[in-house]
C-alpha positions in Angstrom: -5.5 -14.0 -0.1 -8.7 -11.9 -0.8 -9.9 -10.6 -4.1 -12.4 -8.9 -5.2 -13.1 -7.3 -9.1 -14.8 -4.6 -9.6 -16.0 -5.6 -13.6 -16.8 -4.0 -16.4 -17.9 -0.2 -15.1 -19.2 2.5 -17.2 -16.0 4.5 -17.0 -13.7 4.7 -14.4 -11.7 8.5 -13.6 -8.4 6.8 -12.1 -7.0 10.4 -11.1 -3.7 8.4 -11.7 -0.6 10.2 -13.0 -2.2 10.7 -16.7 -5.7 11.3 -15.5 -7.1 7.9 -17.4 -10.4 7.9 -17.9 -11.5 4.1 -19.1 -14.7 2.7 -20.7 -16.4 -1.1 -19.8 -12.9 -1.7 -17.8 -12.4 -4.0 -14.6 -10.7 -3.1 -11.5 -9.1 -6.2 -9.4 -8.6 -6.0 -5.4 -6.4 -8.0 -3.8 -5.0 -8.1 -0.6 -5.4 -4.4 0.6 -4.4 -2.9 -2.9 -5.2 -2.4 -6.5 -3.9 -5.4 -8.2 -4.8 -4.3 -11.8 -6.9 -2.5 -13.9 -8.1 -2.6 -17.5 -10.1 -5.0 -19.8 -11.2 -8.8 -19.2 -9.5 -9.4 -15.9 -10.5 -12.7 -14.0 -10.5 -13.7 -10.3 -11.3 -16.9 -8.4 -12.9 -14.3 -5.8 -15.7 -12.0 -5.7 -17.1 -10.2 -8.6 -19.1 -6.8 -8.1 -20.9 -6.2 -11.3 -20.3 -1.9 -12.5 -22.4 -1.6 -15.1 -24.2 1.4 -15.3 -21.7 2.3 -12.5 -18.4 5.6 -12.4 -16.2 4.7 -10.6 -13.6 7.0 -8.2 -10.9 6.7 -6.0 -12.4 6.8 -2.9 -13.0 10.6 -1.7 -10.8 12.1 0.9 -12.0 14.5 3.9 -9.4 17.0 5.3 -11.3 18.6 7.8 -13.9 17.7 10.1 -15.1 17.5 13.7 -17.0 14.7 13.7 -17.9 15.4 17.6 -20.4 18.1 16.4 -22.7 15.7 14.6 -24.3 15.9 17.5 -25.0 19.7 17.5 -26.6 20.1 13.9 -29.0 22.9 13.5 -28.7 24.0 17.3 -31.3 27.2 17.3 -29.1 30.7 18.4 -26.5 29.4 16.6 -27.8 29.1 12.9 -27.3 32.9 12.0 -24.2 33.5 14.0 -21.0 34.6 12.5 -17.7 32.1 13.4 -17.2 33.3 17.1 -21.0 34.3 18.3 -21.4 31.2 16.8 -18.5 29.3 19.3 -20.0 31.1 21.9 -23.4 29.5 21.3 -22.1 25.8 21.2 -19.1 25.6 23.9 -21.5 25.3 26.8 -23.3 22.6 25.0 -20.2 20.7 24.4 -18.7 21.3 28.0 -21.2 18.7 28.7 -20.2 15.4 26.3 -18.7 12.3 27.6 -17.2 9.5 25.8 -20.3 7.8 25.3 -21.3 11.0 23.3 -17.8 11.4 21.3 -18.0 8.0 20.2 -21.8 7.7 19.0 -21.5 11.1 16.8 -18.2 9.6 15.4 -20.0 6.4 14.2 -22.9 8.3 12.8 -20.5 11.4 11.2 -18.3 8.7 9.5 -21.0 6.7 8.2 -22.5 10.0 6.6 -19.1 10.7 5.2 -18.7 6.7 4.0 -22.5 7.1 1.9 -21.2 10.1 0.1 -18.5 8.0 -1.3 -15.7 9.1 1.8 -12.6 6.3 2.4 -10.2 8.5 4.2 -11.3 11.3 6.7 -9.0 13.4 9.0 -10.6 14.3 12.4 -10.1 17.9 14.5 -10.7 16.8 17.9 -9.6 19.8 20.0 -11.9 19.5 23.7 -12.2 16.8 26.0 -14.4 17.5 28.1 -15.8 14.4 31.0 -12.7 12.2 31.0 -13.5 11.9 26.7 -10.1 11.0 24.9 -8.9 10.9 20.9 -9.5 7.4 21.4 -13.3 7.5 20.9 -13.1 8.7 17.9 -10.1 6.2 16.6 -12.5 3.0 18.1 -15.8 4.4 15.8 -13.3 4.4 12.9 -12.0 1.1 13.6 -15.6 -0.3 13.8 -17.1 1.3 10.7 -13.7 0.0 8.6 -13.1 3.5 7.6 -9.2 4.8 6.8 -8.6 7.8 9.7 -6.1 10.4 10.2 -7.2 12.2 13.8 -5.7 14.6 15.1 -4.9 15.8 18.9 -6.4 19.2 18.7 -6.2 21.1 22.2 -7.4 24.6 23.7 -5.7 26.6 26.6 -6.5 29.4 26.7 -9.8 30.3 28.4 -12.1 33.4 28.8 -9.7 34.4 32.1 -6.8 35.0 30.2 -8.4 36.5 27.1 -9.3 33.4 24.7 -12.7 32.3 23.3 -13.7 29.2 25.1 -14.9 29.0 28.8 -12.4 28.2 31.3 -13.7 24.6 32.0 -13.0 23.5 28.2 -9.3 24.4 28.1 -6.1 22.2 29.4 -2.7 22.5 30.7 -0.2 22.8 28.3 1.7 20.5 30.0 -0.8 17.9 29.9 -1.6 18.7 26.6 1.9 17.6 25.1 1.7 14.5 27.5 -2.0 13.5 25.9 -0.2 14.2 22.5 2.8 12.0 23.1 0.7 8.9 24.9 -1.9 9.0 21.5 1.3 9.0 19.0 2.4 6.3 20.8 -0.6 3.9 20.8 -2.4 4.8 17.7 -0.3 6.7 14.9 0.2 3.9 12.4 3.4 5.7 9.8 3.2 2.7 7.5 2.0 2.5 3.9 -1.2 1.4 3.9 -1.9 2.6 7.1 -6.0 2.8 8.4 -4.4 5.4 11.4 -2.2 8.0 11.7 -1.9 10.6 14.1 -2.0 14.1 13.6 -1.4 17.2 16.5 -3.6 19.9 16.1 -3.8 23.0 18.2 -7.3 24.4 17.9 -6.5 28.1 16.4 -4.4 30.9 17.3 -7.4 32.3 19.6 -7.5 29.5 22.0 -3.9 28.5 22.7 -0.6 30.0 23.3 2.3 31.2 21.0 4.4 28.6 23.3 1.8 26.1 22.6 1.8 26.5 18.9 6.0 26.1 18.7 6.1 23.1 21.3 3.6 21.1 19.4 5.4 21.6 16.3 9.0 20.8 17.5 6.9 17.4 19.2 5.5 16.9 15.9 8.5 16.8 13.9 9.9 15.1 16.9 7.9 12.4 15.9 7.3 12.2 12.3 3.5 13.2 12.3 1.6 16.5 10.8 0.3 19.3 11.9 -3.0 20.8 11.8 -5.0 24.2 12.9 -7.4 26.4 11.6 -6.0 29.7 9.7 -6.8 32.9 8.3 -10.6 31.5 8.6 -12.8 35.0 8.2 -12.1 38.6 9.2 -12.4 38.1 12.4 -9.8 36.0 12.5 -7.3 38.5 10.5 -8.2 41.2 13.3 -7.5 38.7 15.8 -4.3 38.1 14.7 -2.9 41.6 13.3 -4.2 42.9 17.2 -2.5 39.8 19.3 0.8 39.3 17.3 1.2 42.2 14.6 1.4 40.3 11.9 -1.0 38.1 9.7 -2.1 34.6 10.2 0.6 33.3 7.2 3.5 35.4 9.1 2.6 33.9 12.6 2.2 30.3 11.4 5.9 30.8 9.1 7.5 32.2 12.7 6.5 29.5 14.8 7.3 26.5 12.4 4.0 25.9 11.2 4.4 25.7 6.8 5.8 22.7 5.2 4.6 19.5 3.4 3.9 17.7 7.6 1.6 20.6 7.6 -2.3 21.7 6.5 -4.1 24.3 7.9 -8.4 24.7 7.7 -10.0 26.8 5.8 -7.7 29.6 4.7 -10.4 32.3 3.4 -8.5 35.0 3.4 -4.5 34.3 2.6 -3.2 36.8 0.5 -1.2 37.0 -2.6 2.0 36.8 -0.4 0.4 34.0 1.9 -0.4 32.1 -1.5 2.9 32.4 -2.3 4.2 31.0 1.4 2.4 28.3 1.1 3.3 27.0 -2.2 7.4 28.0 -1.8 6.7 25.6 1.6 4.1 22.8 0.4 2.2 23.9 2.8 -1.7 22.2 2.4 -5.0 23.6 2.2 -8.1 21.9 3.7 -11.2 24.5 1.8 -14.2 23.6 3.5 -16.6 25.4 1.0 -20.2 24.9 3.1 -19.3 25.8 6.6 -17.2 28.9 4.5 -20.9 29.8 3.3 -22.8 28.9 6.6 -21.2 31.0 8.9 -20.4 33.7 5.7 -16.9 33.6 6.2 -16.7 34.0 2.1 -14.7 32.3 -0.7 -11.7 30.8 -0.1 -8.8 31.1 -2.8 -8.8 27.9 -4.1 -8.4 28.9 -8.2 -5.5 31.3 -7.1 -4.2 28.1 -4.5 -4.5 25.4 -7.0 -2.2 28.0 -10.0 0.4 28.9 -7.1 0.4 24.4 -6.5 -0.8 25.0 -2.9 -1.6 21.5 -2.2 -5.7 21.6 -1.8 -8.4 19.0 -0.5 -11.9 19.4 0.6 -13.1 19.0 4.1 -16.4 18.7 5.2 -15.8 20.7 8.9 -18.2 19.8 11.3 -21.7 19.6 11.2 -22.7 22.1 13.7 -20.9 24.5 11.2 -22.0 22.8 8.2 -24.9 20.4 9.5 -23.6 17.7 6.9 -21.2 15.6 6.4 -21.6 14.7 2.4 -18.3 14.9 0.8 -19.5 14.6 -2.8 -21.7 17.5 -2.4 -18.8 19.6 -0.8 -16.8 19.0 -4.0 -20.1 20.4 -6.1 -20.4 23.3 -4.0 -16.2 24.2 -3.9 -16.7 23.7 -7.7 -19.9 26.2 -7.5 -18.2 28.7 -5.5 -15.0 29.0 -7.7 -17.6 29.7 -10.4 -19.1 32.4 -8.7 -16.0 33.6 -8.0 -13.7 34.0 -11.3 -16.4 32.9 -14.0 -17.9 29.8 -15.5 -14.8 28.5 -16.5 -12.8 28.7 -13.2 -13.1 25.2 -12.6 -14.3 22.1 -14.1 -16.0 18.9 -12.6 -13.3 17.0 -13.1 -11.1 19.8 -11.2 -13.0 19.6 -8.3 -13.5 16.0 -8.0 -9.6 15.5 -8.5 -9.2 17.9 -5.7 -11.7 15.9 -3.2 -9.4 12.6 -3.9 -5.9 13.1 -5.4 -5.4 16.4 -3.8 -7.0 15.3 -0.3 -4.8 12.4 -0.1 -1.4 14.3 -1.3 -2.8 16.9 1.2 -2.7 14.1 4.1 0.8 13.2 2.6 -1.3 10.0 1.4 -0.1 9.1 -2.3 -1.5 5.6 -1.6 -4.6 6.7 -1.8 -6.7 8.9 -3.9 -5.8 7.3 -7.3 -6.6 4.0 -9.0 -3.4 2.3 -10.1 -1.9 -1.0 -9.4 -0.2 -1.0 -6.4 -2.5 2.0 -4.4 -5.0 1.1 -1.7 -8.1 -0.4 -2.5 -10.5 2.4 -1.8 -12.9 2.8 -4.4 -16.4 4.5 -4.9 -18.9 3.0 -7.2 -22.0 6.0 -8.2 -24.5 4.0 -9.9 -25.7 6.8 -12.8 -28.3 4.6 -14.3 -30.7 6.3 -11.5 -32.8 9.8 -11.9 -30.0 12.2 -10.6 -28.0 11.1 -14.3 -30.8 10.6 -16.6 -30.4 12.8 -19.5 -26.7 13.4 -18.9 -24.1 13.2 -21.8 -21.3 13.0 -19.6 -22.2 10.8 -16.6 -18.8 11.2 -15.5 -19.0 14.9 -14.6 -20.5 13.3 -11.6 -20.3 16.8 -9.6 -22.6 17.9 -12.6 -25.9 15.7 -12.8 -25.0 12.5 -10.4 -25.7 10.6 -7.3 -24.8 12.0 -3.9 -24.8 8.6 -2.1 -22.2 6.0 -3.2 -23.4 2.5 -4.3 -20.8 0.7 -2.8 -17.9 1.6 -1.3 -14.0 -0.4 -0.7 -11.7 0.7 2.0 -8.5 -1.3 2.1 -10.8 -3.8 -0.3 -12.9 -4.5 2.4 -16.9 -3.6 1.3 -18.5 -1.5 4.1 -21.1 -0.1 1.6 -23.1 -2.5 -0.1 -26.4 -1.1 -2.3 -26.2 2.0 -0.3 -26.5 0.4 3.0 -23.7 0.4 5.6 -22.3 -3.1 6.5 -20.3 -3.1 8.7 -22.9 -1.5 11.8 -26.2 -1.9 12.7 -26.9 2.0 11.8 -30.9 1.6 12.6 -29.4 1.2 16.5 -26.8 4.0 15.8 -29.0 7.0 15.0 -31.4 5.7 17.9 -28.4 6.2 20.1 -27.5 9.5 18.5 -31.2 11.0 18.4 -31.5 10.2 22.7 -28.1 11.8 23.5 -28.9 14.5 21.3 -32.5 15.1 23.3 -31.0 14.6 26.2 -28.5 17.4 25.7 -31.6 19.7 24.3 -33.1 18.8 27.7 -30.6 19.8 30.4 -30.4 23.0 28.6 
């Protein structure tokens, strides 16, 4: 048996059922899960002073492509709308191997980990130089980090009228093959489960209408979710009004993608009757707020989402789009944006950092995580606010407000992989090495 208590924290914002917020109260670990919480709990195990400390559920990513952590800041593609901006990046990507997959994994979870991350989803959707889902599953497994990837998949190239070059699409055939063999060997459907396996057709752009149906049937098929991106910019509602005759909401409903297996990216531009779909369905949300603003896509929704009971989490995207990976400070920024949008009270701190943990992990169909309450997983985030980013606040819990963008420490599954703000569980100094060199070495053979 392991233990570990979490004692006597500043406050603690369960984002339980009644939204507890508690003063100077302990949290004890045990065995994977929350074994208790309140005042003046003991254990024969460890103890992890709080004091001075919030602590969170552990935040949850919906959306990201962890193999573009490699890509960040690529010049000709910083100032590129969504598809000029594809355009600029495939052939840089057509050359990745595994070795390349894996390394900007490791160093795209860890950043996600620091900002307080326990649970990411992954949209891996080109595999180029015999690279497989499995790179990105092992980096998970290594850092400690709970994963839900997905087998995302292009096939249609520039021949037959898609985005992406010929030599980074794949047979369909092979496609639902790949699909079946990573279910198979990774997707873990258990409670408590640090993998599941999601099947993730890139867009509507890059792969067929056949595609799109045949992934879902093998989806239900086999009890895992469904992911793509959706309804992303204007581009993307041209796209599909000129290919199909019908918006990105109407297309997805027709070919059996809504439902509570089901979360689509991004999601900009749904309206009022989309909205509607997707709450009528469960269908989720994954609002990605910075890569929105990067590549000016605009301001997704989320106020008129969240009223309709859309389910809604945050998601980092990738960091060629976004060129970070902090969660925290994608929570800020959705909570910014939905200011900017409908006025200064369109959504609170507390709002927006409920939607980066409760509502990513109902979004992931994950109600063992994203709360604090006896009997959920033991991922917590500890934000010490006795540092310079709090001094002066009145509410150190409005974190999203004056607070820390780095996590303390950090529990997934009650295991510690962030200890004082330093990962434990690699030798990071050796990771970004690796990273920097592949990333030169790509500049170079351009």
């Amino acid at each position: 048996m392991t233990e570990v208590l979490v004692k006597g924290a500043d406050c603690i914002l369960t984002m339980d059922d009644d939204r507890r917020e508690l003063a100077g109260a302990d949290i004890l670990l045990r065995n994977g899960r929350i074994a208790g919480v309140g005042q003046e709990l003991e254990t024969s195990g460890e103890t992890v002073l709080a004091a001075g400390c919030v602590v969170t559920p552990g935040l949850v990513n919906t959306h990201h492509h962890l193999y573009q952590t490699l890509t960040r800041a690529v010049p000709g593609g910083q100032d590129a709308l969504l598809f000029g901006w594809l355009k600029t990046l495939y052939p840089i990507w057509a050359r990745f191997t595994p070795d390349h997959m894996h390394t900007s994994a490791q160093v795209g979870l860890a950043e996600l980990a620091l900002s307080g991350c326990t649970l990411s989803s992954d949209h891996l959707y080109l595999y180029p130089n015999g690279a497989r889902l499995e790179d990105t599953i092992h980096a998970a497994a290594e850092l400690g980090l709970r994963f839900h990837p997905t087998r995302g998949s292009m096939s249609i190239g520039e021949s037959l009228g898609g985005l992406p070059p010929d030599n980074l699409v794949e047979q369909e055939a092979a496609i639902l093959e790949d699909c079946i063999r990573v279910i198979d060997a990774f997707h873990d459907p258990s409670e408590g489960s640090m993998c599941r396996v999601g099947l993730a057709p890139c867009s509507p752009f890059s792969v067929s209408t056949g595609l799109m149906r045949d992934t879902a049937l093998l989806a239900r098929d086999k009890g895992v979710m469904l992911h793509t991106h959706l309804a992303e910019n204007e581009e993307d509602i041209a796209y599909s009004l000129a290919a199909y005759g019908k918006r990105p909401g109407e297309y997805a409903q027709d070919l059996g993608w809504t439902g509570p297996d089901v979360w689509h990216a991004h999601c900009v531009k749904l309206d009022t009757s989309e909205i509607d779909l997707f709450a009528r369905t469960r269908t989720g949300v994954a609002h990605c707020p910075c890569s929105n603003c990067r590549l000016g896509s605009g301001i997704a929704p989320v106020r008129a989402l969240r009223d309709a009971g859309v389910p809604v989490g945050l998601g980092v995207d990738g960091s060629a789009s976004n060129d970070a990976g902090n969660l925290v400070a994608e929570a800020r920024q959705a909570m910014l944006l939905q200011r900017v949008a409908n006025g200064a009270d369109a959504m609170s701190a507390r709002e927006a950092l409920e939607i980066a943990t409760r509502g990513g992990a109902d979004t992931l169909s994950r109600p063992d995580c994203g709360r604090i309450a006896v009997g959920k997983r033991a991922d917590l985030a500890i934000w010490d606010v006795s540092g310079i980013a709090s001094a002066g606040s009145w509410d150190p819990a409005a974190l999203l407000l004056a607070g820390p963008t780095t996590v303390r420490d950090l529990f997934v599954e009650g295991r510690q992989i962030v200890r004082d703000g330093q990962i434990t569980t690699l030798d990071m100094g050796a990771v970004i090495a690796r990273q920097n060199t592949l990333a030169r070495q790509l500049q170079d053979a351009l």
